[in-house]
Structure formats: structure tokens, C-alpha cells
C-alpha positions in Angstrom: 209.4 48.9 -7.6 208.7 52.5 -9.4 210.8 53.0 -12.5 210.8 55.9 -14.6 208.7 58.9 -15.2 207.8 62.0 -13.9 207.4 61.9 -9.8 206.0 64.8 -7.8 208.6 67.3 -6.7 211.0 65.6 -9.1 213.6 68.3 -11.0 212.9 71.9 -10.8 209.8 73.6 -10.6 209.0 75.5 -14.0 211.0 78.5 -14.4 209.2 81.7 -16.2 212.7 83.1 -17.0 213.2 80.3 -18.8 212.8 79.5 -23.0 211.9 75.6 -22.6 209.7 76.4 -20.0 207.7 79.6 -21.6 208.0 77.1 -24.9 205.5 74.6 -23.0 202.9 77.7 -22.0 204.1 78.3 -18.6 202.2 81.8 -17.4 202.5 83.2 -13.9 199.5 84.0 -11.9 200.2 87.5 -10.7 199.5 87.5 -6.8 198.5 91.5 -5.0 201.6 92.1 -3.1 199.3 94.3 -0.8 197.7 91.0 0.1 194.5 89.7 0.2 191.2 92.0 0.7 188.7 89.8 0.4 186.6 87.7 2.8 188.2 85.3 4.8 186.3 81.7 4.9 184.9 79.5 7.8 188.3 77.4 9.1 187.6 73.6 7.5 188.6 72.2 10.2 187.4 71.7 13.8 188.7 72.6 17.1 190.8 75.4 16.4 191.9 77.3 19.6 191.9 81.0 19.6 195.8 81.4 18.7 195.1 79.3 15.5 192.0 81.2 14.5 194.4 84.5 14.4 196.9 82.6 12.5 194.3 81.9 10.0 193.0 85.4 9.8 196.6 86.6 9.7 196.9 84.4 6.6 194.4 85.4 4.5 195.2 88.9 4.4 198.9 87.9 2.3 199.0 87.9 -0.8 199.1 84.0 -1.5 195.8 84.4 -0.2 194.4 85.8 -3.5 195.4 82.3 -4.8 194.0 80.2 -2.4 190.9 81.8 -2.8 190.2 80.5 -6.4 191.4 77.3 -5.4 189.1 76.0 -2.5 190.9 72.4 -3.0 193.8 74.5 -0.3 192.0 75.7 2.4 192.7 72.7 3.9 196.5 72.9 3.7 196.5 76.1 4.6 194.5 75.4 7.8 196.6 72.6 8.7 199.6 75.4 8.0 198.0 77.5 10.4 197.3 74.7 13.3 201.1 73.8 12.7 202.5 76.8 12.8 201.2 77.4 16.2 202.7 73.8 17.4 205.8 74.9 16.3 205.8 77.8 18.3 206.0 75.8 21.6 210.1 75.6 22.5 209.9 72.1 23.0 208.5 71.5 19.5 209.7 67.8 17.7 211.4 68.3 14.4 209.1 66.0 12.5 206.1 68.8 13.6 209.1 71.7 11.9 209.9 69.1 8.8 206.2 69.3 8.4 205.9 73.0 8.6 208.2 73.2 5.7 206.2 71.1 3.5 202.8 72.5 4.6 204.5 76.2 3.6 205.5 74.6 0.2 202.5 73.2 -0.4 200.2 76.5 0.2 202.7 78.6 -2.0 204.3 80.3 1.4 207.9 79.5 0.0 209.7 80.5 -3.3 209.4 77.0 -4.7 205.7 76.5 -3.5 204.9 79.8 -5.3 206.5 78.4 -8.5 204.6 74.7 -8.3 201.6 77.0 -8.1 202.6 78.9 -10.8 202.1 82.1 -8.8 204.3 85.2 -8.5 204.2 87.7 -6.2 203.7 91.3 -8.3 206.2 93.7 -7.7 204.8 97.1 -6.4 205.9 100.2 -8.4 205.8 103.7 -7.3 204.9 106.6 -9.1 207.3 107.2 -11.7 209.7 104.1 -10.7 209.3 101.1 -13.7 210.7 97.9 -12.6 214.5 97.6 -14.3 215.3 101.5 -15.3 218.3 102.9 -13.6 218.4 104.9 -11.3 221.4 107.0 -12.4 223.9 106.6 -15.5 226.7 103.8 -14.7 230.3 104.6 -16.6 231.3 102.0 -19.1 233.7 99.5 -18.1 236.0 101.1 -20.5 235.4 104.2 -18.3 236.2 102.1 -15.3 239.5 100.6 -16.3 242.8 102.8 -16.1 245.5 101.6 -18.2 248.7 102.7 -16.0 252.0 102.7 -18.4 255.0 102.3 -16.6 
């Protein structure tokens, strides 16, 4: 019998937005949201078929792909991703293969909660002239917005 103590996947991943968990020196790897530019590595796993070796080149050209490249430990995960995905293509497809899909995408960062167990973040792209939070054009004041009707 387990009793007590931190479990993997227990609670909620580290938030950056939040004080407790920038107070313990959580930092965000920021991820190219253009994806990935750089060479793709030898699948590290046999026998894939030529559906799965396009999956895998697909892959690595997103932007979690910048992660996984510094971090050889998930090339594995991310080929058995790739070899998974493609089973779950087929309309006939068991949902243990789809339940393990999910935790294969988790695992390689592919979901929002994968990104934040990795402690990556996607960037945010910004055009010329646009900076992330400005407004776009001037809001009236909620006093503004409110009409005060006497009858």
C-alpha cells in the first residue's frame, strides 16, 4: 500500500502565472512557434512503414520539436506518438490504442498539460508593431457604459 507523497501526474502541473509557483523558480522554456528548423534524427525504433516515417518528419518540424531535440531521453515517446498515431487512424481502431494516444501526446508536450510538465511554452508570434496585451483601440469606461435612466 502507497501512502502519501508526491505521485506523478498528481495535482496541477506548475502554473507560470502563478506566485507559489514562480516563488519555487518555475521558468518556461520558450518553444519557436514557426516550429522546428533543424535536422530531423534517425527514427529509434525499427520497422516503421512509410506512413509512420512521414508522421515523424511531420513532427519534427513543430515547434515541440525544438524541445525534444535537447532532450534525446524523448525521441522514443515521440516515435511511439508517431507509430500510434497512425494506428489510430484505421476506423476500426480499439480505444485502449486512442487512451494511449492521449498519454503518448501528453507525454511529448503535444497537449497543453504536457507542455506545462515540460515546462515549455509555445512563444507567441508578434507582428511588426503589434506587442502582446496593448489594445487595439480605446474601450469607454464602464462608467461611460452605464446609463442611469430617471423615471
Amino acid at each position: 500500500m502507497v501512502s502519501g507523497g508526491a505521485r506523478a501526474n498528481s495535482g496541477p502541473p506548475p502554473d507560470p502565472n502563478s506566485a507559489r509557483s514562480m516563488g519555487k523558480g518555475l521558468s518556461l522554456t520558450a518553444l519557436p512557434p514557426e516550429g522546428y528548423e533543424g535536422p530531423i534524427p534517425a527514427i529509434p525504433i525499427p520497422g516503421f512503414s512509410a506512413r509512420e516515417r512521414k508522421v515523424w518528419r511531420s513532427l519534427w518540424r513543430s515547434p515541440q520539436a525544438a524541445g525534444w531535440a535537447v532532450n534525446e531521453w524523448l525521441h522514443h515517446a515521440v516515435a511511439m506518438y508517431a507509430r500510434t498515431l497512425v494506428r489510430c487512424e484505421d476506423p476500426d481502431v480499439k480505444s485502449g490504442v486512442l487512451a494511449q494516444l492521449h498519454r503518448f501526446a501528453e507525454q511529448i508536450g503535444m497537449t497543453d498539460r504536457g507542455l506545462k510538465m515540460l515546462g515549455w511554452q509555445i512563444a507567441t508570434k508578434v507582428e511588426d508593431g503589434d506587442l502582446p496585451g496593448t489594445k487595439t483601440k480605446e474601450r469607454a469606461s464602464s462608467k461611460d457604459r452605464i446609463s442611469l435612466k430617471k423615471t
